[in-house]
C-alpha positions as CSV (number, residue, x, y, z in Angstrom):
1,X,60.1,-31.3,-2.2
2,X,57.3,-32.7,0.3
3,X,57.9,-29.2,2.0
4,X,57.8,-26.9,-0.2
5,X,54.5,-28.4,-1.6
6,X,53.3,-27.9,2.3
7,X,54.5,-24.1,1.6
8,X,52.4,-23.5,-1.3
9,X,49.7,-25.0,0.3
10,X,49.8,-23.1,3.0
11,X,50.0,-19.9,1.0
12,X,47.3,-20.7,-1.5
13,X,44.8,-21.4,1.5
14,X,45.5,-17.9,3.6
15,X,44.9,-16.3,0.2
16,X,41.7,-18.0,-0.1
17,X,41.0,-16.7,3.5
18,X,41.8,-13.8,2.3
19,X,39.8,-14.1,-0.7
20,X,36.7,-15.3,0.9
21,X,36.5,-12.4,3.4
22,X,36.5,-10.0,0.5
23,X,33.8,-11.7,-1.3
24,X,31.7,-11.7,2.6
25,X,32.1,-8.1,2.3
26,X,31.5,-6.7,-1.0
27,X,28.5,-9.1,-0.8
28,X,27.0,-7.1,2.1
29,X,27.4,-4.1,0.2
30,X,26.0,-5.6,-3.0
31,X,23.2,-6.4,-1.1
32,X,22.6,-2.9,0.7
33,X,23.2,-1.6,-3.4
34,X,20.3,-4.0,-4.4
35,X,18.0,-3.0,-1.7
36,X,18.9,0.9,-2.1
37,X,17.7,0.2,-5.8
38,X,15.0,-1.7,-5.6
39,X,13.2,1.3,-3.7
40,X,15.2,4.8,-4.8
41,X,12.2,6.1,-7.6
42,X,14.7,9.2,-8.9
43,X,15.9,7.9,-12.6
44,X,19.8,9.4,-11.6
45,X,20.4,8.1,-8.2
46,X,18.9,4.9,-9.8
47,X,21.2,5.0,-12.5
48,X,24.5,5.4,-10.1
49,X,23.7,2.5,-7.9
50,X,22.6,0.5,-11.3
51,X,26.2,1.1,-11.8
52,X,27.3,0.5,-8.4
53,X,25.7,-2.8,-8.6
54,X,27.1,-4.2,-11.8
55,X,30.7,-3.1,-10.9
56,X,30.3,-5.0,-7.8
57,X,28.8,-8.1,-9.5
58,X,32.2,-7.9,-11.9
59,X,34.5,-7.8,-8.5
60,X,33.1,-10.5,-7.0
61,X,32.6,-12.6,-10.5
62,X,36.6,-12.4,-10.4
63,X,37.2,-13.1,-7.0
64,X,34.9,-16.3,-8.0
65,X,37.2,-16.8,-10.5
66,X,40.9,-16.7,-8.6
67,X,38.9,-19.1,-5.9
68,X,38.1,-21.6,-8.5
69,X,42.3,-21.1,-9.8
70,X,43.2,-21.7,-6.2
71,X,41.1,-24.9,-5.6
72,X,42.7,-26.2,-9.1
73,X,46.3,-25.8,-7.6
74,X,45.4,-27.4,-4.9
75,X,43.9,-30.2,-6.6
76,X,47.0,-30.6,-8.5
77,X,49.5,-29.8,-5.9
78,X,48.1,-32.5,-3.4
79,X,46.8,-35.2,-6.6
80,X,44.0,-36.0,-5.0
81,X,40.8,-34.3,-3.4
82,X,41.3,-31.4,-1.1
83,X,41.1,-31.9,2.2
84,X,37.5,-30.9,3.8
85,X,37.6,-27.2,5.1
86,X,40.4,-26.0,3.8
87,X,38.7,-24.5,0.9
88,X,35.3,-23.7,0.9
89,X,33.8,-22.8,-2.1
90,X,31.7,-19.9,-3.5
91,X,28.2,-21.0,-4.7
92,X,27.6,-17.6,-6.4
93,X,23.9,-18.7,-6.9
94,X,23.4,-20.0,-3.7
95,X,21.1,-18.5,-0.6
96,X,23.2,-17.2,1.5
97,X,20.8,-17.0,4.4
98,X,22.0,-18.8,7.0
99,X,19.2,-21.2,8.7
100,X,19.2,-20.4,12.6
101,X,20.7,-23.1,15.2
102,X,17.2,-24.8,14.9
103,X,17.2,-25.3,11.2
104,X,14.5,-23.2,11.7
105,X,13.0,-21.7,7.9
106,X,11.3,-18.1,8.2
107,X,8.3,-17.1,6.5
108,X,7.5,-13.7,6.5
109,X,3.4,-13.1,5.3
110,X,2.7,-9.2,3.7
111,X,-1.4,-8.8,3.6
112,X,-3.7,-6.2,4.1
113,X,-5.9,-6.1,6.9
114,X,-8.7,-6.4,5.5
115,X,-7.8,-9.9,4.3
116,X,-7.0,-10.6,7.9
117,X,-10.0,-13.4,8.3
118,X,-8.3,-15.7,5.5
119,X,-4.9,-14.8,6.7
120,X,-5.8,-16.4,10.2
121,X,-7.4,-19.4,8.1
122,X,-4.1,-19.9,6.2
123,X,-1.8,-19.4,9.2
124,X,-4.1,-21.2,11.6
125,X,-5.5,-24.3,10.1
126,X,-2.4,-25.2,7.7
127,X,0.6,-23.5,7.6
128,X,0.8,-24.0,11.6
129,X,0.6,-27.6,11.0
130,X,4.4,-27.4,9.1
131,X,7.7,-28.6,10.6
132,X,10.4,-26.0,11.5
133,X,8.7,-23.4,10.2
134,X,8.0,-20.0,12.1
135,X,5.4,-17.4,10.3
136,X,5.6,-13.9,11.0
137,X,3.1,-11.2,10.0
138,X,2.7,-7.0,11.0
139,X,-0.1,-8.4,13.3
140,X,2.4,-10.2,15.5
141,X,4.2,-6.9,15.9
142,X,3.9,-6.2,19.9
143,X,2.4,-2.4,21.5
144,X,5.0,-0.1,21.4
145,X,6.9,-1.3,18.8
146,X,7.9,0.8,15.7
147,X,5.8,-1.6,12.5
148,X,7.7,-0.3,10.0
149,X,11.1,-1.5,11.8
150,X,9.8,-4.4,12.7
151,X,8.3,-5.4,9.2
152,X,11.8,-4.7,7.7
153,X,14.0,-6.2,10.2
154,X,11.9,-9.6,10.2
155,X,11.2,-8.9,5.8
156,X,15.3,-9.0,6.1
157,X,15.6,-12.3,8.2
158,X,12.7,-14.3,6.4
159,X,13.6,-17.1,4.0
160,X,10.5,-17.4,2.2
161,X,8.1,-14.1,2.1
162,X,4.1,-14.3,0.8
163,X,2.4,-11.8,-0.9
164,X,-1.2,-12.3,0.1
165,X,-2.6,-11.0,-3.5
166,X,-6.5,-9.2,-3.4
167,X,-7.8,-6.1,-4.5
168,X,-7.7,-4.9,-1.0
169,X,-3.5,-5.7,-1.0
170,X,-2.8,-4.0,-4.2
171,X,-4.9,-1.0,-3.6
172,X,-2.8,-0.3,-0.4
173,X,0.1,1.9,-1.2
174,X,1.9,1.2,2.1
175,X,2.1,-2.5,0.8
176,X,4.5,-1.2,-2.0
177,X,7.5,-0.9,0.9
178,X,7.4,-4.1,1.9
179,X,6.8,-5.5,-2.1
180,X,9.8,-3.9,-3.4
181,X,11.8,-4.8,-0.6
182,X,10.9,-8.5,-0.9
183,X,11.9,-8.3,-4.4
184,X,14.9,-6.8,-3.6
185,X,16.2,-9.6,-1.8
186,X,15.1,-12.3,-4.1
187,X,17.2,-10.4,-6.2
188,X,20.1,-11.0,-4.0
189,X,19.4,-14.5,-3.8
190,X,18.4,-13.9,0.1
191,X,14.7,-15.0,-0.1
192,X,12.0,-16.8,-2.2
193,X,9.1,-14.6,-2.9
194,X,5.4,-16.2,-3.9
195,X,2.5,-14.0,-4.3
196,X,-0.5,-16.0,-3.0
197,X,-4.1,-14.9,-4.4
198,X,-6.4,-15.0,-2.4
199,X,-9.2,-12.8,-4.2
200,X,-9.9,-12.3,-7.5
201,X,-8.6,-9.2,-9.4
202,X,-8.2,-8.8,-12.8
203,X,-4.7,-8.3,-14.1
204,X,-3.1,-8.6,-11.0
205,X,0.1,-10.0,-13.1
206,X,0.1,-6.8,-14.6
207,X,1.2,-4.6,-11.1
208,X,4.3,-3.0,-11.6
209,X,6.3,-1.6,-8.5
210,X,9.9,-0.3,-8.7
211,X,11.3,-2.5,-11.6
212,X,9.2,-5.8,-11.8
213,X,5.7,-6.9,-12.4
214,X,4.2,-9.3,-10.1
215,X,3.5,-11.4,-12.9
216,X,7.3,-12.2,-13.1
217,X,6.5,-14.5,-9.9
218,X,5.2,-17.9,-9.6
219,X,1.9,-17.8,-7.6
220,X,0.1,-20.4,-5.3
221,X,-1.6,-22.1,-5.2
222,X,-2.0,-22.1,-9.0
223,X,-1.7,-19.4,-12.0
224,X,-4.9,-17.7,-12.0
225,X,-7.1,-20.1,-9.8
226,X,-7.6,-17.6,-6.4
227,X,-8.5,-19.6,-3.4
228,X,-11.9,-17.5,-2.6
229,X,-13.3,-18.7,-6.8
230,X,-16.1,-21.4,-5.7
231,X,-15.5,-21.9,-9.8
232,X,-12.4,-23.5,-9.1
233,X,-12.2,-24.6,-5.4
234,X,-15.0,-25.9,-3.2
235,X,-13.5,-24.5,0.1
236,X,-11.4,-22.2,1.3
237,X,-9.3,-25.3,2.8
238,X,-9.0,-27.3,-0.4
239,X,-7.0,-23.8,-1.9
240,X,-5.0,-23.5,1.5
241,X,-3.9,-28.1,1.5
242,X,-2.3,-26.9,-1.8
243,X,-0.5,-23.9,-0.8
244,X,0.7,-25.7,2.2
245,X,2.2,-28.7,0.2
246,X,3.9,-26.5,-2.2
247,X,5.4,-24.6,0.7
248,X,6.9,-27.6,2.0
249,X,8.6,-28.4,-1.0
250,X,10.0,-24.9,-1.1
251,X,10.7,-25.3,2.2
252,X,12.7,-28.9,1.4
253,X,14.7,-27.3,-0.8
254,X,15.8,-24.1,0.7
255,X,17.2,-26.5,3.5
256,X,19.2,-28.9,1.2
257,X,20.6,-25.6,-0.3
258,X,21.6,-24.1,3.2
């Protein structure tokens, strides 16, 4: 009996193998849809990978669903809890970025240049000052280099991703890219997405890119209070201490996710 309870075992973990590599792919894919989406502006070709999208959400919602009916039969063929790694479940709402060797989070900043002055203050005075984070921005991109392939390939990799919010930022239309991309993947659950105002502009919640308003994001450092309104802050660097902290509790729990 004690063998053919091995058997089943052994067959119900190779399909979870199985099972798992399936969900790895059509993940990729519904990723690549989500992205493809988030930017494609024709109404049709929107409407296909709309389509796209939700049939792959339903695939992998089942293959969610026989992983979960595996683990049980496991459970019940071994009575007791299943043996670490040989079953390693699906956290559908999960990050699925993986941290590098270093446990190193990525934060990728989107500005506009002529906010460049308080990006350096942010970057330089505080957000330097944080543990195993590494901040990349378009004016770390190196001569020679192609920006636009290096904003999305490092936009792709980036855990966290700031919006750095002023009438300068939203009245630049290449900024739109690099918006709807970063919405994209918080989308996917591959990144956390936090506009950060830095100069006051009225109805800035209100800016609508490809499907989303930016109001639909929680801002630092708080709703409405931009770091540059004496009203409300007395220096620059009291505004930056508070976007700091909050970004080292986002920080703290991106890693206990991972």
């Amino acid at each position: 009996m004690a063998k053919s309870l091995s058997t089943e075992q052994q067959r119900l973990q190779q399909r979870t193998q199985i099972l798992q590599a399936e969900w790895e792919q059509r993940s990729e894919k519904l990723k690549r849809l989500r992205i493809d989406c988030a930017i494609e502006a024709g109404s049709a070709v929107k409407f296909q990978l709309e389509k796209q999208i939700q049939d792959e959400e339903a695939k992998l919602n089942d293959i969610a669903r026989q992983l979960n009916d595996i683990e049980a039969q496991l459970q019940l063929l071994s009575h007791t809890t299943i043996i670490p790694n040989t079953i390693s479940k699906v956290k559908v709402h999960q990050t699925p970025e993986l941290l590098s060797n270093t446990g190193i989070i990525e934060v990728f900043i989107s500005y506009q240049k002529d906010d460049e002055k308080l990006l350096k203050e942010l970057v330089d005075k505080h957000l330097n000052n944080l543990e195993e984070i590494k901040i990349w921005h378009e004016g770390k991109t190196i001569g020679g280099q192609d920006n636009k392939v290096e904003i999305e390939k490092h936009l792709n990799s980036s855990h966290i991703i700031l919006l750095l919010i002023s009438p300068n930022y939203l009245k630049d239309y290449n900024n739109k890219f690099e918006i709807n991309l970063a919405k994209a993947r918080e989308k996917a659950i591959q990144a956390t997405v936090i506009p950060v105002l830095l100069t006051k502009i009225f109805g800035w919640e209100r800016f609508t890119f490809a499907n989303f308003k930016l109001g639909d994001l929680e801002p630092l450092p708080q709703k409405d209070k931009f770091i540059t309104d004496r009203r409300v802050w007395k220096t620059n660097n009291d505004a930056f201490y508070v976007v700091a902290e909050r970004l080292e509790k986002v920080k703290t729990k991106i890693v206990e996710k991972t």
